[in-house]
N, C-alpha and C positions, 0 to 999 in steps of 0.2 A: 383351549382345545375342546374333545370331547365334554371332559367335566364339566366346566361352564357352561356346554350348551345344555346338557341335562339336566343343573341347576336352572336355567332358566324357562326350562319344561313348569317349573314352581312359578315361575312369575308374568305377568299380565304382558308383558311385552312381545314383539316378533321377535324370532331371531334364527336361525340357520339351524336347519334340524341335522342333528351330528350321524344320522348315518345314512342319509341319502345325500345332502350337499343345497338340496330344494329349501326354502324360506316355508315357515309353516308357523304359524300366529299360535301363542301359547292360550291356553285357557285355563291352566292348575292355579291353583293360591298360592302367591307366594310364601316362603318360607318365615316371614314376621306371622303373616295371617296366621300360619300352621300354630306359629307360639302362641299367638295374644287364643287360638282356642283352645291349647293348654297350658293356660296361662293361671292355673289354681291348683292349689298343694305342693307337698315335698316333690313334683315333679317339674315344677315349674323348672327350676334351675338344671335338671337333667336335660330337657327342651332346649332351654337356652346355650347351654354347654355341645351340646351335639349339633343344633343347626350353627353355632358361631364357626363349628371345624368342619362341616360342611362347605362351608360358605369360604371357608379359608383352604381347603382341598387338604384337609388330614381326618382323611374315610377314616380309618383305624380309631381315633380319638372318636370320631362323631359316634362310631360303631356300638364303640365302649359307652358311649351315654345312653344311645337307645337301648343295647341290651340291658343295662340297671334299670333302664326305666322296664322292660318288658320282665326282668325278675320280681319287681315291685308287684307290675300290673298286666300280667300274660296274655288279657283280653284287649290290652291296651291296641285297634289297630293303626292309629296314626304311626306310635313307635315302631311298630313291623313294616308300617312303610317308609318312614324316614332309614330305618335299619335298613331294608332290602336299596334303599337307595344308596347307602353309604357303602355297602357294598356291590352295586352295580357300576358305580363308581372307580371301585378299587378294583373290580373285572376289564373294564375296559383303560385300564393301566395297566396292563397285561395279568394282574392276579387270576388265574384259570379256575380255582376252585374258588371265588367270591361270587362267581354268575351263579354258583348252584345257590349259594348261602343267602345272594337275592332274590333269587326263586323260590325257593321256601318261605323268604323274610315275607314277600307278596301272599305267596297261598294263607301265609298263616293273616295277613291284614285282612286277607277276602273272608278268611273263614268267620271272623267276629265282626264286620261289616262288607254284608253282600254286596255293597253299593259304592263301596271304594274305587271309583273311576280310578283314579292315580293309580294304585296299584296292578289294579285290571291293565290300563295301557303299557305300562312298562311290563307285564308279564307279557302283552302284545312283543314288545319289541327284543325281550329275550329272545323269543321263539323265533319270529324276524331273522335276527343276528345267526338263531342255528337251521337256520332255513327249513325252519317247520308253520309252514304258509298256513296248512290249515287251521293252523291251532291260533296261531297270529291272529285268523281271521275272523275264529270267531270269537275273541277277546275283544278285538276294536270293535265289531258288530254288537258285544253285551256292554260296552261305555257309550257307544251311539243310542242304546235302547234306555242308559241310565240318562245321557247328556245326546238329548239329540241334535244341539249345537254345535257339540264340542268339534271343531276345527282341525284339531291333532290327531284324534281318531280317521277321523275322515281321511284325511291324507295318510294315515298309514294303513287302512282298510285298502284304498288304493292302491297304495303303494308293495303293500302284500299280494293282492291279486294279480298287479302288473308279474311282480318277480315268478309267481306261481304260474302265470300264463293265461290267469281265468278273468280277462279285460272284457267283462260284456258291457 
């Protein structure tokens, strides 16, 4: 379902973008990539531990790894984004209060790396999801100015302006 497609928002392959139904070519690192770059210290095994229940859809377990890892290491923002992922996760499995808890999980990854495409575009598609286009818009617009290749953006830059009615 859902879950799987936003796991493989992480990985090199196409695949069926979960909230429009459109095919959109992923461009994130996959989730090994994520490990082998924190792949050094008493963190390594919290990494491994939270992308394995990731990857096995038990948000709540992965959750709990990333936040150990972010009480360790608060500036850490891959953990704030794997975490806001594990609970964006758990929001679109009907959890209503996880979408805020991945909103915050991304602000807090943007705030100790400006340049976190991943997090930027899922903060895109929160806003999407609560029909707040402009904000949508200009998140995909600041991963276009980081990744001006990036594919995913583009299509939901798109795909934002279409919903909002602003198709120039």
């Amino acid at each position: 379902g859902a879950a799987a497609l936003i796991l493989s928002a992480c990985n090199d392959e196409p695949a069926t973008h979960f909230q429009s139904g459109k095919s959109a070519q992923m461009n994130m690192k996959s989730l090994d990539q994520m490990l082998a770059q924190n792949s050094s210290g008493p963190k390594k095994e919290l990494f491994a531990s939270g992308i394995s229940s990731l990857k096995d859809g038990n948000y709540p377990a992965a959750s709990k790894s990333f936040n150990q890892i972010v009480n360790i290491d608060p500036q850490n923002s891959m953990a704030h984004t794997l975490n806001g992922l594990a609970y964006q996760l758990q929001g679109l499995e009907g959890d209503l209060d996880a979408m805020a808890l991945a909103e915050a999980a991304y602000n807090q990854a943007r705030k100790y790396n400006e340049t976190n495409a991943f997090a930027i575009l899922q903060l895109g598609r929160i806003n999407v999801a609560r029909k707040n286009y402009v904000a949508a818009e200009d998140l995909f617009s600041t991963v276009l100015l980081l990744e001006p290749g990036n594919e995913e953006a583009l299509y939901e830059l798109a795909n934002a302006s279409y919903l909002m009615g602003d198709v120039k």
